[in-house]
C-alpha positions as CSV (number, residue, x, y, z in Angstrom):
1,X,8.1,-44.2,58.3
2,X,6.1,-44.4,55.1
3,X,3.6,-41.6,55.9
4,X,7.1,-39.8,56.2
5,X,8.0,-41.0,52.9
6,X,5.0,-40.1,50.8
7,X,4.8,-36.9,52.3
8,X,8.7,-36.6,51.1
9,X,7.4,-37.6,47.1
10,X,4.7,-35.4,47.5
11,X,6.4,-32.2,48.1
12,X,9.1,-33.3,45.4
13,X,6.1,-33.6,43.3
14,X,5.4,-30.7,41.9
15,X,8.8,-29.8,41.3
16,X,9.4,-32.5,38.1
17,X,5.6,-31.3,37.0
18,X,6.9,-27.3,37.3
19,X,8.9,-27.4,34.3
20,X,7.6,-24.9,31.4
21,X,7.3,-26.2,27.9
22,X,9.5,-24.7,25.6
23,X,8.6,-22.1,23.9
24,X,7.3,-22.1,20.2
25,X,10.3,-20.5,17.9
26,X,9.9,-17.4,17.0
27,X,8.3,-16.8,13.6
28,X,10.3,-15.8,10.1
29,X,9.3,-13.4,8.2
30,X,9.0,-16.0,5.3
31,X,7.5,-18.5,7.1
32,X,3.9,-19.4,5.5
33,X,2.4,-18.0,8.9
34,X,4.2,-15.0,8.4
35,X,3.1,-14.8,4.9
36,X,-0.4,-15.5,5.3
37,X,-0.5,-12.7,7.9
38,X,1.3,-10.4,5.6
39,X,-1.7,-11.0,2.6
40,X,-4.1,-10.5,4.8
41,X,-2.8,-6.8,5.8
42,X,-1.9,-5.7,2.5
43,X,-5.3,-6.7,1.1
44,X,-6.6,-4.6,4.3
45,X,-4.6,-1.4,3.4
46,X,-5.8,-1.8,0.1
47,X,-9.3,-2.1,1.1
48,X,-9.3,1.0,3.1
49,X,-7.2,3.3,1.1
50,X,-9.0,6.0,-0.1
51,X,-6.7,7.8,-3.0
52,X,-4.1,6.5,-5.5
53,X,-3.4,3.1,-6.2
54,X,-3.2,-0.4,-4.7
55,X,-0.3,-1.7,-3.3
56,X,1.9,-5.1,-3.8
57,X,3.9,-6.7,-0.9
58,X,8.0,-6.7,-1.5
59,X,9.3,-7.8,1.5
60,X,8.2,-8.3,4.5
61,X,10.7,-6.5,7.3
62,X,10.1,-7.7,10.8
63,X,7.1,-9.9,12.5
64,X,6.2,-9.8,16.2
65,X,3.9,-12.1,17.7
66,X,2.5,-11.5,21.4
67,X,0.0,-14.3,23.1
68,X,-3.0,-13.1,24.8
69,X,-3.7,-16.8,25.8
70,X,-4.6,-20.1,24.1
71,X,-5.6,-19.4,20.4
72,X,-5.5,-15.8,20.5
73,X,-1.9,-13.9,19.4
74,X,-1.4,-10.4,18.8
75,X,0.8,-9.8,15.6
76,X,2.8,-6.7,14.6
77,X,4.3,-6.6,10.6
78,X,6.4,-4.4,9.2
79,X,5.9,-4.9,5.4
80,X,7.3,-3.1,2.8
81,X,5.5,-2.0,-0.4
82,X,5.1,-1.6,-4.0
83,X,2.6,0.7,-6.1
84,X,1.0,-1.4,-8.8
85,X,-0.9,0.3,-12.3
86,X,-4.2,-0.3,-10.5
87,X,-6.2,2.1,-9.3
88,X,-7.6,1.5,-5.9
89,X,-11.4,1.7,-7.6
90,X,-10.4,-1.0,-10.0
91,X,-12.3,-4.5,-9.7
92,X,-8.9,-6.2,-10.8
93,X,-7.7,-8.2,-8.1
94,X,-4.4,-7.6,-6.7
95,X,-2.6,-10.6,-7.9
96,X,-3.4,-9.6,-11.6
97,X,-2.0,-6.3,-10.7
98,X,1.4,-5.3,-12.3
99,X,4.1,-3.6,-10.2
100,X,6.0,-0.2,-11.7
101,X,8.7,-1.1,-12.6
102,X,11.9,0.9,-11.2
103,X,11.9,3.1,-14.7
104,X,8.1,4.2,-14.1
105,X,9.4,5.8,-10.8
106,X,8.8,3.6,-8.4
107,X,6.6,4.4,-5.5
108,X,7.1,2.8,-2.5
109,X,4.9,1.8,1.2
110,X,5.9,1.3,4.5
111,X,3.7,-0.1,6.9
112,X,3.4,-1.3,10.4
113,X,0.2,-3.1,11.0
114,X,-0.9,-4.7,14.3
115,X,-3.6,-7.6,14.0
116,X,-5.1,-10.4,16.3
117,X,-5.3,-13.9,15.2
118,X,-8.2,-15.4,17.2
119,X,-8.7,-19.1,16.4
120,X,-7.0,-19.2,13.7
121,X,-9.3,-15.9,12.7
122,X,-7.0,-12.5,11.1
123,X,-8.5,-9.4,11.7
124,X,-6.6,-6.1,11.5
125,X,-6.7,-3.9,14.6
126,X,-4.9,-0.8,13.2
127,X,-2.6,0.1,10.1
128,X,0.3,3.4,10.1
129,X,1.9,3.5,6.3
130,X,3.8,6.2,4.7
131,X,4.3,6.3,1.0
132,X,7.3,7.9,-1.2
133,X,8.4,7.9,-4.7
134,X,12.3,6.5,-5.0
135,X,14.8,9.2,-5.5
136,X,15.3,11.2,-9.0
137,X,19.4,10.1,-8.5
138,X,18.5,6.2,-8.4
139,X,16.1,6.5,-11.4
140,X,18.3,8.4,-13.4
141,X,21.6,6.4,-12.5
142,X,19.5,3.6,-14.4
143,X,17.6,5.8,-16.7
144,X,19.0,8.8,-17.6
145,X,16.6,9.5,-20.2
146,X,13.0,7.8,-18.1
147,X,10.2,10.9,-17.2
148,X,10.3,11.5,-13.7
149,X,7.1,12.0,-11.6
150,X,5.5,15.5,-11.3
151,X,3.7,17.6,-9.2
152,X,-0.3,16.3,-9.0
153,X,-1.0,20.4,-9.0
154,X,1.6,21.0,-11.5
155,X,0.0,23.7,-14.6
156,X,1.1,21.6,-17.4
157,X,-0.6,18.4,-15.5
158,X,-4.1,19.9,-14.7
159,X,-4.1,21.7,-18.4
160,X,-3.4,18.0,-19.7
161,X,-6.2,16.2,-17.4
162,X,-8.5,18.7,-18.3
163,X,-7.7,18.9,-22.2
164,X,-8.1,14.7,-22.0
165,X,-11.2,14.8,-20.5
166,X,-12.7,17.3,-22.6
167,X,-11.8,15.5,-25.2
168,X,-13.1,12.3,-24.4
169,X,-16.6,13.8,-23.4
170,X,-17.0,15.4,-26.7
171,X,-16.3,12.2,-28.7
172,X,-18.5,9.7,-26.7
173,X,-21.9,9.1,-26.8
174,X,-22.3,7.8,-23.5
175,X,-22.3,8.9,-20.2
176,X,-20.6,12.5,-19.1
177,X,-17.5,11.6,-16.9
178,X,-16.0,13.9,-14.2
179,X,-12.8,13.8,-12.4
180,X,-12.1,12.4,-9.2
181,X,-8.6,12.6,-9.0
182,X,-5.5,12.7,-10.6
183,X,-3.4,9.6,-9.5
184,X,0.0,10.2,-10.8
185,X,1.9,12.4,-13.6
186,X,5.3,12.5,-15.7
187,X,7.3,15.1,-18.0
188,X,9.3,14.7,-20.7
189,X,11.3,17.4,-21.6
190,X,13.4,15.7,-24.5
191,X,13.7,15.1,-27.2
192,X,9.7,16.2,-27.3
193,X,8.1,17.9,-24.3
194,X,5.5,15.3,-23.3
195,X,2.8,15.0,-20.7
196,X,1.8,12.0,-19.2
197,X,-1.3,11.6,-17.1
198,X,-3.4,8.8,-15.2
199,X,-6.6,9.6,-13.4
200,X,-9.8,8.5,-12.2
201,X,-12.9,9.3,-13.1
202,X,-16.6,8.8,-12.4
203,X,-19.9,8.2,-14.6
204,X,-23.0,11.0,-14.2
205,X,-26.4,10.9,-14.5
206,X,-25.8,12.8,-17.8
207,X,-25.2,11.6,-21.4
208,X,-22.1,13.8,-23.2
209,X,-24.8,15.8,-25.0
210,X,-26.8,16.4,-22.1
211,X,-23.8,18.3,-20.5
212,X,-22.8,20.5,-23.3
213,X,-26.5,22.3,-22.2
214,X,-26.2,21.9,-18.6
215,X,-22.9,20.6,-17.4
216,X,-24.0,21.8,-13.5
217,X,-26.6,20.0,-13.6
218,X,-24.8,16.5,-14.2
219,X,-24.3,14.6,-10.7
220,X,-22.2,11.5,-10.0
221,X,-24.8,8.3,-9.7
222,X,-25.9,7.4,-6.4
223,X,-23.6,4.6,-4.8
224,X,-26.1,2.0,-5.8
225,X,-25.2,2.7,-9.7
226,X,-21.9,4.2,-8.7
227,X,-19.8,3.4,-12.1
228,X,-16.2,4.3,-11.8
229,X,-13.3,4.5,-14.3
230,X,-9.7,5.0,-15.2
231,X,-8.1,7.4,-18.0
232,X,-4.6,7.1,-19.2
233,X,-3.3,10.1,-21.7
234,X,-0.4,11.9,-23.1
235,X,-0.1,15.2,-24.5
236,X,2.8,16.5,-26.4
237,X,2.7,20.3,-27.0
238,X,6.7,20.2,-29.1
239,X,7.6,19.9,-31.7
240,X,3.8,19.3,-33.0
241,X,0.8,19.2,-30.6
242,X,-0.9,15.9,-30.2
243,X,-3.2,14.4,-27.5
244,X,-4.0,10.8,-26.9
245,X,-6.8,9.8,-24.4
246,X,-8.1,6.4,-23.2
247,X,-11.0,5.9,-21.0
248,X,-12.3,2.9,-19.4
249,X,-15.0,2.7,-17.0
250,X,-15.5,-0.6,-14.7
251,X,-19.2,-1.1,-14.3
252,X,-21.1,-0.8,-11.6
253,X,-19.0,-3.2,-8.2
254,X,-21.1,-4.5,-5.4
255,X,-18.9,-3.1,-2.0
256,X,-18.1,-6.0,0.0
257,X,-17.2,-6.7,3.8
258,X,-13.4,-7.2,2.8
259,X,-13.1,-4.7,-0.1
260,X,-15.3,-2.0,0.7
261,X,-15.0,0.3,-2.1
262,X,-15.3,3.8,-0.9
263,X,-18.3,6.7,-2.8
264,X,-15.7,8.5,-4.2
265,X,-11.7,8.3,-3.6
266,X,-10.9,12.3,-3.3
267,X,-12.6,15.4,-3.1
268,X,-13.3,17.4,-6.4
269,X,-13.1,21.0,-7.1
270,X,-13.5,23.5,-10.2
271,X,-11.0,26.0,-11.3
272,X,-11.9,29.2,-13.0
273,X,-12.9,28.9,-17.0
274,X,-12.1,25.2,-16.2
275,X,-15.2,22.4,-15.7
276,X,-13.2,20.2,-13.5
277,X,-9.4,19.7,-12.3
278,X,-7.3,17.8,-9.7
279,X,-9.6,15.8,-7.4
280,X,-7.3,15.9,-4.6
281,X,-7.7,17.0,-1.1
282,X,-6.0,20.1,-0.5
283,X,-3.1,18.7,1.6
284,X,-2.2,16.5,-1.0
285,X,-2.1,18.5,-4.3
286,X,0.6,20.9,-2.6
287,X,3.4,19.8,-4.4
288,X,3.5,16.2,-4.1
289,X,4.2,13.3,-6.7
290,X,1.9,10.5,-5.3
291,X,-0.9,10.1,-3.0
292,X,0.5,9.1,0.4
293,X,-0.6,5.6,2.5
294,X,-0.7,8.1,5.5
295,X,-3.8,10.2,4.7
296,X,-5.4,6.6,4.9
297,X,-3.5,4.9,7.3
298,X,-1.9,6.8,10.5
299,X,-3.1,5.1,13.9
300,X,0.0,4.7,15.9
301,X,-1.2,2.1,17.7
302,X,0.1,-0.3,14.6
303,X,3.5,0.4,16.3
304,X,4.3,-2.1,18.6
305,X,6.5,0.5,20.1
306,X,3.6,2.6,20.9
307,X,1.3,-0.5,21.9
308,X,0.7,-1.3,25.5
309,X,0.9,-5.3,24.8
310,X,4.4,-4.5,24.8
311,X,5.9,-3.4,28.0
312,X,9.0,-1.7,28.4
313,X,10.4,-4.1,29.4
314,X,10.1,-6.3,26.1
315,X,10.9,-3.7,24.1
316,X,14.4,-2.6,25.7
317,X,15.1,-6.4,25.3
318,X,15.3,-5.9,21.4
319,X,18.5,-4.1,21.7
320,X,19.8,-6.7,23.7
321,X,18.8,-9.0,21.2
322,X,20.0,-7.0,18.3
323,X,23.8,-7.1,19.9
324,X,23.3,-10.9,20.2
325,X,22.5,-11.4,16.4
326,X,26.1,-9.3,16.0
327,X,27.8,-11.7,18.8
328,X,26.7,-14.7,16.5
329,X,27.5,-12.8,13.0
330,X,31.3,-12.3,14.6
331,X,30.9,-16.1,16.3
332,X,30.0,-17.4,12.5
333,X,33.2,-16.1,10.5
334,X,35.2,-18.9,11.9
335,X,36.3,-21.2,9.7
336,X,33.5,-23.9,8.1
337,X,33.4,-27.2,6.1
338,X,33.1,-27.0,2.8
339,X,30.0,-27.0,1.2
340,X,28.2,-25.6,4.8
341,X,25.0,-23.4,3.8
342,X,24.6,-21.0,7.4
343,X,20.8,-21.1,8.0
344,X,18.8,-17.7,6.6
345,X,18.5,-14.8,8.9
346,X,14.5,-14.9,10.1
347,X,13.8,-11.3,9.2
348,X,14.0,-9.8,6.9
349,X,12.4,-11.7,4.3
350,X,13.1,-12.0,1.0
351,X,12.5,-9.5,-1.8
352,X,9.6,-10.0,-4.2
353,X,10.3,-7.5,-6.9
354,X,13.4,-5.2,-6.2
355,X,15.1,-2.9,-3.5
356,X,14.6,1.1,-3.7
């Protein structure tokens, strides 16, 4: 009779010891985890971008996170971004970086990146952004009167980079600077026709006077004594003609594991009777106001929809779960106590700087 009965306890057992832990909740998308992750990408993107300008986190959308085992998570963001003034060759870090504001023309990123946090280690396995400017209608229902963004292959531009950058090589007594690309432009067409220009530019083994004899001859420094730089100007050809230029050049930046900073950011090229224009590639000089994320960042494997962690079945369970947040939305309108606060929605987060 007791073997009987311990072999009764033993088979019950394993059923009291069967029952699963709960599982962690899921993560917000302000949550400091979520955060943290989010920092970590963005610095990424900016790291590896090779053309315009570095980019500030606004919001982040949506944050998946898929275990792999103890310690070991794979994440997917969707973050949305802002364009800051600096450059993606500038030493400034990000934080000290000022956002356009929504009268400069915003520009704005979207990005899905996937990483893997491996005890308690971030690393970013792939990155997919796509980068537009906000809408003529929404800047001009604010400000009628703001420049809008131009063409980067627009005449009046590439006369106005090249006209600055004469200028500026045959007032200095220092190094001979060429063109690397043209990072964004605006027109003014009242009450003065004005063009406004930023671009980046790039120290040569030349002085200024040297080049006036033998301007082919000047070659950008070798990447040990690389020495990048940034010019702002603005030309107004009516009613008078004027042209202001301002050129800065950083110094000489050790590359690091984290920020690598890349040779040179675009590809140059000459135009007839001209010593240098728009450094763009070809593909993005056709027309187009800003330099877009994608020609950096396209892998579609930052997609958790086109990621095999996810299976099928996960995926088609986010519908299900979408109609589920609507069920409670239509549950919460019920009558509440006064002075009840509902509990913030996980994702999306909360805006840093404004909505385009």
């Amino acid at each position: 009779m007791k073997a009987l009965l311990a072999l009764i306890l033993l088979v019950q057992l394993p059923i009291h010891q069967a029952v699963p832990a709960a599982p962690p909740a899921p993560l917000g998308c302000d949550d400091p985890e979520s955060e943290a992750a989010a920092e970590f990408a963005v610095n990424y993107i900016n790291g590896h971008s090779h053309h315009g300008y570095k980019f500030a986190l606004n919001r982040i959308d949506n944050i998946r996170v898929l275990s792999q085992g103890p310690d070991n998570d794979i994440i997917f963001l969707e973050l949305d971004l802002l364009e800051t003034t600096c450059h993606i060759l500038s030493p400034t870090p990000l934080a000290n970086c000022t956002v356009r504001s929504f009268t400069q023309h915003a520009v704005e990123g979207d990005c899905d990146v996937k990483l893997q946090k491996r005890d308690g280690t971030l690393s970013v396995l792939a990155s997919k952004c796509h980068s537009h400017a906000d809408s003529r209608e929404d800047v001009f229902q604010l400000c009628p009167d703001c420049p809008l963004l131009a063409s980067l292959n627009n005449t009046d531009v590439l006369t106005t980079v090249t006209a600055a950058l004469n200028d500026h090589n045959s007032k200095t007594a220092d190094a001979y600077l060429r063109l690397l690309e043209i990072g964004r432009a605006r027109i003014q067409y009242h009450p003065a026709h004005s063009v406004s220009v930023e671009f980046a530019v790039a120290a040569t083994n030349c002085s200024a006077e040297e080049a006036k004899n033998n301007v082919e001859a000047c070659q950008l420094l070798p990447d040990d004594q690389s020495n990048f730089g940034f010019c702002t100007a603005t030309r107004v050809t009516r009613p008078s003609e004027d042209l202001r230029v301002d050129c800065q050049l950083y110094g000489h930046q050790v590359p690091t594991p984290d920020t690598p900073f890349p040779s040179t950011p675009g590809v140059t090229y000459s135009q007839p009777g001209q010593d240098t224009s728009a450094g763009l590639v070809p593909s993005a000089a056709q027309g187009f106001t800003n330099h877009n994320l994608r020609l950096s960042h396209n892998n579609p494997v930052a997609s958790e929809s086109s990621s095999s962690e996810f299976p099928t079945s996960v995926l088609s369970a986010k519908s299900v779960a979408k109609r589920a947040v609507a069920e409670v939305a239509q549950h919460d309108k019920v009558p509440r106590p006064v002075g009840f606060v509902p509990p913030p929605p996980p994702c999306p987060g909360k805006i840093r700087h404004f909505k385009i």
